[in-house]
C-alpha positions as a LaTeX table, in Angstrom:
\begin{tabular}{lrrr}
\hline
Residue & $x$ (\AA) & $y$ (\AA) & $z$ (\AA) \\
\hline
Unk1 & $-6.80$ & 16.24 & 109.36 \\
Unk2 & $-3.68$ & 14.59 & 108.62 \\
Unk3 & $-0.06$ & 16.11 & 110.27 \\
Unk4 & 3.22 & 16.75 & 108.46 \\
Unk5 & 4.40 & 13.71 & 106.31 \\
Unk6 & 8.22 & 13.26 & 106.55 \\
Unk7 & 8.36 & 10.35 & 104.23 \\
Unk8 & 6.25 & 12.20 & 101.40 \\
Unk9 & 8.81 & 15.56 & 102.83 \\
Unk10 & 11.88 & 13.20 & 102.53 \\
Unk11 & 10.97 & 11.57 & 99.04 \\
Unk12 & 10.48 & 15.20 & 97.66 \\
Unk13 & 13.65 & 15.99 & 98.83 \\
Unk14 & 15.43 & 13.16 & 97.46 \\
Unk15 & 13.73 & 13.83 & 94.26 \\
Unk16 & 15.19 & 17.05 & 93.99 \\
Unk17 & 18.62 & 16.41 & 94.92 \\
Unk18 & 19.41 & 12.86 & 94.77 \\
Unk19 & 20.47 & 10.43 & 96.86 \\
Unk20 & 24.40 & 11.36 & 96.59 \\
Unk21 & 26.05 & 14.33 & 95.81 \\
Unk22 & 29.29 & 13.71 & 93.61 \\
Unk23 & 32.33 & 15.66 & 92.71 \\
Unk24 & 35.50 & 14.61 & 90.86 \\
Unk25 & 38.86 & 15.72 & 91.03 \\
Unk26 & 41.51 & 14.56 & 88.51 \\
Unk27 & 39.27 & 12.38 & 86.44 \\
Unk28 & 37.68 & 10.62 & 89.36 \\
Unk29 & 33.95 & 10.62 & 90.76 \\
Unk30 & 33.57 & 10.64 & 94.34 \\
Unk31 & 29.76 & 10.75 & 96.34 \\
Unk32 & 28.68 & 12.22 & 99.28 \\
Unk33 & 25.34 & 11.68 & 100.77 \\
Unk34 & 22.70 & 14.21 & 100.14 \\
Unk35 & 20.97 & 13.60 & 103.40 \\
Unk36 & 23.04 & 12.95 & 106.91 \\
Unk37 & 21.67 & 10.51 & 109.47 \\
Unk38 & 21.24 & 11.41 & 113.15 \\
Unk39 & 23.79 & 8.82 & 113.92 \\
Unk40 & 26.21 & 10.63 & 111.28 \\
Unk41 & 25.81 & 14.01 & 112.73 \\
Unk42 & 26.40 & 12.50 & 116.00 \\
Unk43 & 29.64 & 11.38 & 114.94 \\
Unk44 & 30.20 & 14.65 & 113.05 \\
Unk45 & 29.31 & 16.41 & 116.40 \\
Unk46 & 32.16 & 14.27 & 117.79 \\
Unk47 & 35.04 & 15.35 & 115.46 \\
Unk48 & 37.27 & 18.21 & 116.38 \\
Unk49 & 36.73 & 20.66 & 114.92 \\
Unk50 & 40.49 & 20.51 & 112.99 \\
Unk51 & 39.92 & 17.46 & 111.69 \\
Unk52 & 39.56 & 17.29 & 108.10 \\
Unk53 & 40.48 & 13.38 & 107.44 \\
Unk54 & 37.86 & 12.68 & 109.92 \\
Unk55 & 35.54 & 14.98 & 108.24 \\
Unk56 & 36.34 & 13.44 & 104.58 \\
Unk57 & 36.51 & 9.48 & 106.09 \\
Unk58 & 33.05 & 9.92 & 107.77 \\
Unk59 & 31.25 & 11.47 & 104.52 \\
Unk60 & 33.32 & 9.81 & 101.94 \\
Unk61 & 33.28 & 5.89 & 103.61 \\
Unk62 & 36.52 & 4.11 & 104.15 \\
Unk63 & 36.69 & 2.86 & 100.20 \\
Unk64 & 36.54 & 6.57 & 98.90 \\
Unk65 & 38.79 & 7.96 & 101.31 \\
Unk66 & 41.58 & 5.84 & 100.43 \\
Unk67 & 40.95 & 6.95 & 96.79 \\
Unk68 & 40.72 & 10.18 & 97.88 \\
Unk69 & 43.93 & 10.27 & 99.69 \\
Unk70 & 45.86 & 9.25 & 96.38 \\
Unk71 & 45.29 & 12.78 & 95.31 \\
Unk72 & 47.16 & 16.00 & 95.67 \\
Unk73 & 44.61 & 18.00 & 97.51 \\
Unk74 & 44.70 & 21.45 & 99.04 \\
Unk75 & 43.02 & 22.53 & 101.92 \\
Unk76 & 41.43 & 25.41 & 99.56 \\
Unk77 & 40.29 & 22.55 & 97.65 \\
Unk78 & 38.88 & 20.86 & 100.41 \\
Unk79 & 37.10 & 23.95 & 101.53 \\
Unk80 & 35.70 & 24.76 & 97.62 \\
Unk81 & 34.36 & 21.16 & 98.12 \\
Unk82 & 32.49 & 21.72 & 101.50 \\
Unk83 & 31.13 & 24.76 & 100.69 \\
Unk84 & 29.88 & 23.86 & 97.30 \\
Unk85 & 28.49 & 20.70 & 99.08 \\
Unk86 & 26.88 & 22.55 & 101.67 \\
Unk87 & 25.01 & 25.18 & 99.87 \\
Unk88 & 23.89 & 22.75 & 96.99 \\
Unk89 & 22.43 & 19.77 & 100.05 \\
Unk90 & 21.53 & 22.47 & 102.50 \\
Unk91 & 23.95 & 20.78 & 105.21 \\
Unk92 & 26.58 & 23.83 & 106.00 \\
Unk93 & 29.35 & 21.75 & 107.10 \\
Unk94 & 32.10 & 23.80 & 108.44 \\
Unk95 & 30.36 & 26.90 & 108.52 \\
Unk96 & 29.66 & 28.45 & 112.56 \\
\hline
\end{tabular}
């Protein structure tokens, strides 16, 4: 009898979803991972709770962020994008 197989569970996962989630705003592609490592959510844990740059520099990577910070983006913006992201990866950031 074999037990639960999380690299068969994670593959499948991946399969469905991909490795990265992407969005793009004004013409260009950004990617956010489609799985979070513990070490990630640690430093998720971490954040306050009010801060979005830390939020968006932690997901997005250094690079990204600075592209991302070129743009004219609202915080309703911000929030379409989390929510989006959450329900289509499963990872609920910013929800309670």
């Amino acid at each position: 009898m074999s037990g639960f197989d999380v690299n068969a569970a994670r593959a499948q996962r991946l399969e469905a979803l991909g490795r990265e989630w992407t969005f793009e705003l004004d013409g260009d592609s950004f990617e956010l991972p489609t799985e979070l490592t513990r070490t990630t959510a640690r430093k998720l844990r971490d954040l306050d709770d009010n801060d979005v740059d830390g939020l968006l520099r932690l997901l997005l990577g250094e690079q990204q962020f600075t592209r991302f910070e070129q743009h004219d983006v609202t915080m309703q913006d911000i929030a379409a994008i989390l929510e989006t992201y959450g329900k289509e990866t499963g990872l609920g950031l910013g929800e309670d």
